[in-house]
C-alpha positions as CSV (number, residue, x, y, z in Angstrom):
1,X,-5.1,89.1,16.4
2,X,-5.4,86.0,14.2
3,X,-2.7,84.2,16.1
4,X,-5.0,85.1,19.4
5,X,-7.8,83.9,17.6
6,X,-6.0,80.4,16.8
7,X,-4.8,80.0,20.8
8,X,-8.3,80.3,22.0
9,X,-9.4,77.7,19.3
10,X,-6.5,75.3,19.9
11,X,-7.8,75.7,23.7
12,X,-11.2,75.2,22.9
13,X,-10.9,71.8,20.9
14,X,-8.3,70.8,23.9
15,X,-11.2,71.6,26.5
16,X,-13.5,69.5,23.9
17,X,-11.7,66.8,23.8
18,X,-10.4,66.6,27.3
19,X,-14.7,66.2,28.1
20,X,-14.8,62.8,26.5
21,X,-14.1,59.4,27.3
22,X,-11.2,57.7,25.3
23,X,-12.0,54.2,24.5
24,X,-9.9,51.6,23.2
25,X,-12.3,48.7,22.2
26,X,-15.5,48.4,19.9
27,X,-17.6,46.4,22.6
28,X,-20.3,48.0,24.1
29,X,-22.5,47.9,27.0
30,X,-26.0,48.1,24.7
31,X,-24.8,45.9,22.1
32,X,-22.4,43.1,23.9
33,X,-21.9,43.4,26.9
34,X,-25.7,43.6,28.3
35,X,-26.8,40.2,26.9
36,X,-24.5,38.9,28.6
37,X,-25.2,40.6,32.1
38,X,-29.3,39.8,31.2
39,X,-29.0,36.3,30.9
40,X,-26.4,35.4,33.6
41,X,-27.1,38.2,36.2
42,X,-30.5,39.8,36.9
43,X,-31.8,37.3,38.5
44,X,-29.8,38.1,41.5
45,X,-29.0,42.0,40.4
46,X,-31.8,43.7,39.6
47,X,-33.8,46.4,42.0
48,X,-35.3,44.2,44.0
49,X,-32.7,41.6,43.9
50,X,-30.3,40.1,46.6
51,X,-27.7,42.0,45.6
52,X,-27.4,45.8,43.4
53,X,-28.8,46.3,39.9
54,X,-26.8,45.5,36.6
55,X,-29.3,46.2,34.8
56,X,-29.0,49.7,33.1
57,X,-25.6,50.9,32.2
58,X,-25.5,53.9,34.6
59,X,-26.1,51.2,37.6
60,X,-23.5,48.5,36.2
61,X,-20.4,51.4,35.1
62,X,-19.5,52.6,38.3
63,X,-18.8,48.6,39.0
64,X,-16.8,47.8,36.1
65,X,-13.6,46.9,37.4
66,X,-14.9,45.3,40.1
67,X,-17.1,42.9,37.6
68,X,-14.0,42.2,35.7
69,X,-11.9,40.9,38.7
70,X,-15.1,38.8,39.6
71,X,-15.6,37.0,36.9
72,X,-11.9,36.4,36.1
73,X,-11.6,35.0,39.2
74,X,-14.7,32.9,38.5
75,X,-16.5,34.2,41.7
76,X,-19.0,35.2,40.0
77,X,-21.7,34.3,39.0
78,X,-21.3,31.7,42.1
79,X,-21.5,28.7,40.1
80,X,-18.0,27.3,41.0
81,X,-18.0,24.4,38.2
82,X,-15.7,24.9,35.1
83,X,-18.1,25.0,32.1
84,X,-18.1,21.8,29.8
85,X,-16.7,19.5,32.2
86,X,-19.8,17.5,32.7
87,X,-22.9,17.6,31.3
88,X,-24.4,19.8,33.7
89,X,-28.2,21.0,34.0
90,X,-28.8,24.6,34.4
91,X,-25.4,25.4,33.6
92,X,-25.0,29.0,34.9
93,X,-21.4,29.5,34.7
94,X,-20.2,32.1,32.0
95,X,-17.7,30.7,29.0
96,X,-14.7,31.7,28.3
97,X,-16.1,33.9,25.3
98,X,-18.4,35.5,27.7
99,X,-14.9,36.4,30.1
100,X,-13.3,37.7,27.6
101,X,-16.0,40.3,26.3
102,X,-16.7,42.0,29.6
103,X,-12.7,41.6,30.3
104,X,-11.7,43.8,27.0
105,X,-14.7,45.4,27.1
106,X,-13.6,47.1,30.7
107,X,-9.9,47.3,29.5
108,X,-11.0,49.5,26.7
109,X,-12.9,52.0,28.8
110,X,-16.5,50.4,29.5
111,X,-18.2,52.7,26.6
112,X,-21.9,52.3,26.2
113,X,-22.6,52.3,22.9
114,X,-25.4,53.6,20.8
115,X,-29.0,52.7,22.7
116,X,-30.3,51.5,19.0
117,X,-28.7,48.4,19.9
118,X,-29.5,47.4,23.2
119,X,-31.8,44.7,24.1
120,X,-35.1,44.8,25.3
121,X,-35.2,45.0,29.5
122,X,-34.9,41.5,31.1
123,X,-38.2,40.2,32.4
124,X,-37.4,39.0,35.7
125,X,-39.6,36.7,37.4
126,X,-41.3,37.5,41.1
127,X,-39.2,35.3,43.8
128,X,-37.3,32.5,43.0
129,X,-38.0,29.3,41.4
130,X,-37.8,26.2,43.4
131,X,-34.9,24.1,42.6
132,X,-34.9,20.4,42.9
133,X,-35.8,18.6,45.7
134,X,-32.5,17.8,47.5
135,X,-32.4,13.7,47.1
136,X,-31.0,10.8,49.5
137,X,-27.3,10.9,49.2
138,X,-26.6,6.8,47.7
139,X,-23.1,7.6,48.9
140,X,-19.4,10.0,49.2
141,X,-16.3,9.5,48.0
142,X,-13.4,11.7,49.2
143,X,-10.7,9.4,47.6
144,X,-11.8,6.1,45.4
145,X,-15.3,4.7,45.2
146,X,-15.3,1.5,43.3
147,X,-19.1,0.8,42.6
148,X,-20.2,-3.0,43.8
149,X,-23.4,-3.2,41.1
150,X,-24.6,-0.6,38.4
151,X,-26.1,2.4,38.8
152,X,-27.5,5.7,37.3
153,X,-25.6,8.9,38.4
154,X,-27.5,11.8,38.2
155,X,-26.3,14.6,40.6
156,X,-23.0,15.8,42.9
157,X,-22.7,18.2,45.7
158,X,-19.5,19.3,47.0
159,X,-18.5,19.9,50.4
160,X,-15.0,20.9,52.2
161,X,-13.5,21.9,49.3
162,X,-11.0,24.6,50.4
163,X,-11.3,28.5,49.1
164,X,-9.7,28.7,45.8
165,X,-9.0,25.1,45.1
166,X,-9.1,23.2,42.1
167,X,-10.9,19.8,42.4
168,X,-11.7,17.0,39.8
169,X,-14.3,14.4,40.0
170,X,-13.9,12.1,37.3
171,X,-15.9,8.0,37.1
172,X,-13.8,5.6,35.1
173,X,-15.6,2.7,33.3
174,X,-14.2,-0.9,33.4
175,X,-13.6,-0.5,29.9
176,X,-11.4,2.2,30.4
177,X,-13.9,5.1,29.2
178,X,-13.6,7.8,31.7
179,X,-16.7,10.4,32.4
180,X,-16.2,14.1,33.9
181,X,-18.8,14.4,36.8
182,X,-17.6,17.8,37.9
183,X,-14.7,20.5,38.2
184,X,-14.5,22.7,41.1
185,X,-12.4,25.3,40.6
186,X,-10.7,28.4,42.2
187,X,-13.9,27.2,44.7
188,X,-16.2,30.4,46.1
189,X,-17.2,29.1,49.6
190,X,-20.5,31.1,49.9
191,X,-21.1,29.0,47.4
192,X,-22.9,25.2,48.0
193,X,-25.1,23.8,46.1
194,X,-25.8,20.4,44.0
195,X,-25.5,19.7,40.5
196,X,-27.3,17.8,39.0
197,X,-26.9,16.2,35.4
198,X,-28.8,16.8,32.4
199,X,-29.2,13.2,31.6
200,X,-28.2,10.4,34.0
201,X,-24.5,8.9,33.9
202,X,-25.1,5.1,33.6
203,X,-22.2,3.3,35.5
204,X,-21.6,-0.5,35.5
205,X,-20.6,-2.4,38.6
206,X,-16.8,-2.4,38.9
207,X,-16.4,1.7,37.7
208,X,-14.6,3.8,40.2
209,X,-15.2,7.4,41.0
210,X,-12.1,9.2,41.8
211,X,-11.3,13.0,43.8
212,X,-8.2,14.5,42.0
213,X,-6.3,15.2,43.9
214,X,-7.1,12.5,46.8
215,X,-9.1,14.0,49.8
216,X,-9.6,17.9,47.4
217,X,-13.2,17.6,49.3
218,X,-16.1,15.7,50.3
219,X,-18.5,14.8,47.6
220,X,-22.5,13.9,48.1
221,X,-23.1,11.5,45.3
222,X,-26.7,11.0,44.0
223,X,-27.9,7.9,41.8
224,X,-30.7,5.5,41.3
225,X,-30.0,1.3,40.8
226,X,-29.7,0.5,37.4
227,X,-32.7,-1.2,36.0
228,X,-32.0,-4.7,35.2
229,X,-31.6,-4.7,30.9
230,X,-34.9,-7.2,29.5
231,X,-33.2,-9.9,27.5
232,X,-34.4,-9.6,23.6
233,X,-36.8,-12.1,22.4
234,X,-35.5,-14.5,20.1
């Protein structure tokens, strides 16, 4: 009797356990995880967004492995430029920290954690903010641009770059000082938009602006002359 009382309890806790998740990491959706997906994704995936809402947990777990393979493969968000190379405005492209957390974070089971830490809702704003005004392209370069007289650099767009490719656009000073102006890499094609700089790139005449590797893409280049410098009074 005892011994059948011990089975059913063995087979209980089994049952029990068998009815939750097992999880293998400490991040969580409410307290990692979220911030993350609030301030790099709602404002395409929310409710009334362009594409399906991320924004409670029950709406972003069913996509979790698809999320991960996304933004290892740096499709998304669709930003296209590798973070830090060039000092870019409006930056939306996630670090590698950020990678990492949703990586492990699905690798150990997606759990969601205790709702006492999750953030407050995002506050997304009604239809999109206008963007810059696209300016006059000053010029392209596909290979080597060697600049006759000084200017200000203050934006790039890319064009042709091939699906998945990994393009550099680097300007080298006639001092020898070299500038990243932007990386394209593992390039999403839906993708196309400019990018403009949080402060302008000042070039002197003679600096070349280089596509590694030669002929990776077409690039837009956008720059006002340099203003002449006022001599200092004596």
């Amino acid at each position: 009797m005892k011994l059948g009382i011990l089975l059913i309890g063995c087979a209980s806790f089994a049952v029990t356990t068998q009815a939750h998740d097992f999880y293998s990491t400490k991040l969580t959706w409410t307290r990692d995880v979220s911030r993350i997906v609030y301030k790099r994704c709602v404002e395409c995936h929310h409710e009334t967004g362009t594409a399906f809402s991320l924004v409670k947990y029950e709406e972003a777990r069913p996509w979790a492995k698809a999320i991960k393979d996304e933004v290892l493969n740096r499709r998304m968000p669709p930003w296209n430029a590798v973070k830090g190379f060039g000092d870019i405005y409006d930056d939306k492209g996630l670090s590698q920290e950020e990678i990492s957390v949703i990586a492990d974070w699905v690798e150990g089971g997606a759990p969601e954690g205790e709702t006492i830490y999750a953030p407050p809702p995002p506050k997304i704003a009604e239809g999109m903010e206008a963007g810059p005004t696209a300016p006059h392209i000053a010029a392209r370069v596909t290979d080597t641009l060697t600049l006759k007289s000084a200017v200000n650099l203050f934006g790039i767009r890319p064009a042709g770059v091939k699906p998945n490719a990994s393009v550099q656009v680097i300007a080298t000073r006639p001092d020898g000082s070299i500038v990243p102006l932007v990386w394209i890499k593992q390039a999403n094609f839906e993708f196309q938009a400019a990018y403009y700089y949080n402060s302008e790139i000042a070039l002197p005449a003679g600096s070349k602006i280089q596509v590694l590797p030669p002929g990776g893409g077409n690039f837009a280049l956008y720059w006002n002359p340099a203003k002449p410098v006022s001599a200092q009074a004596r």
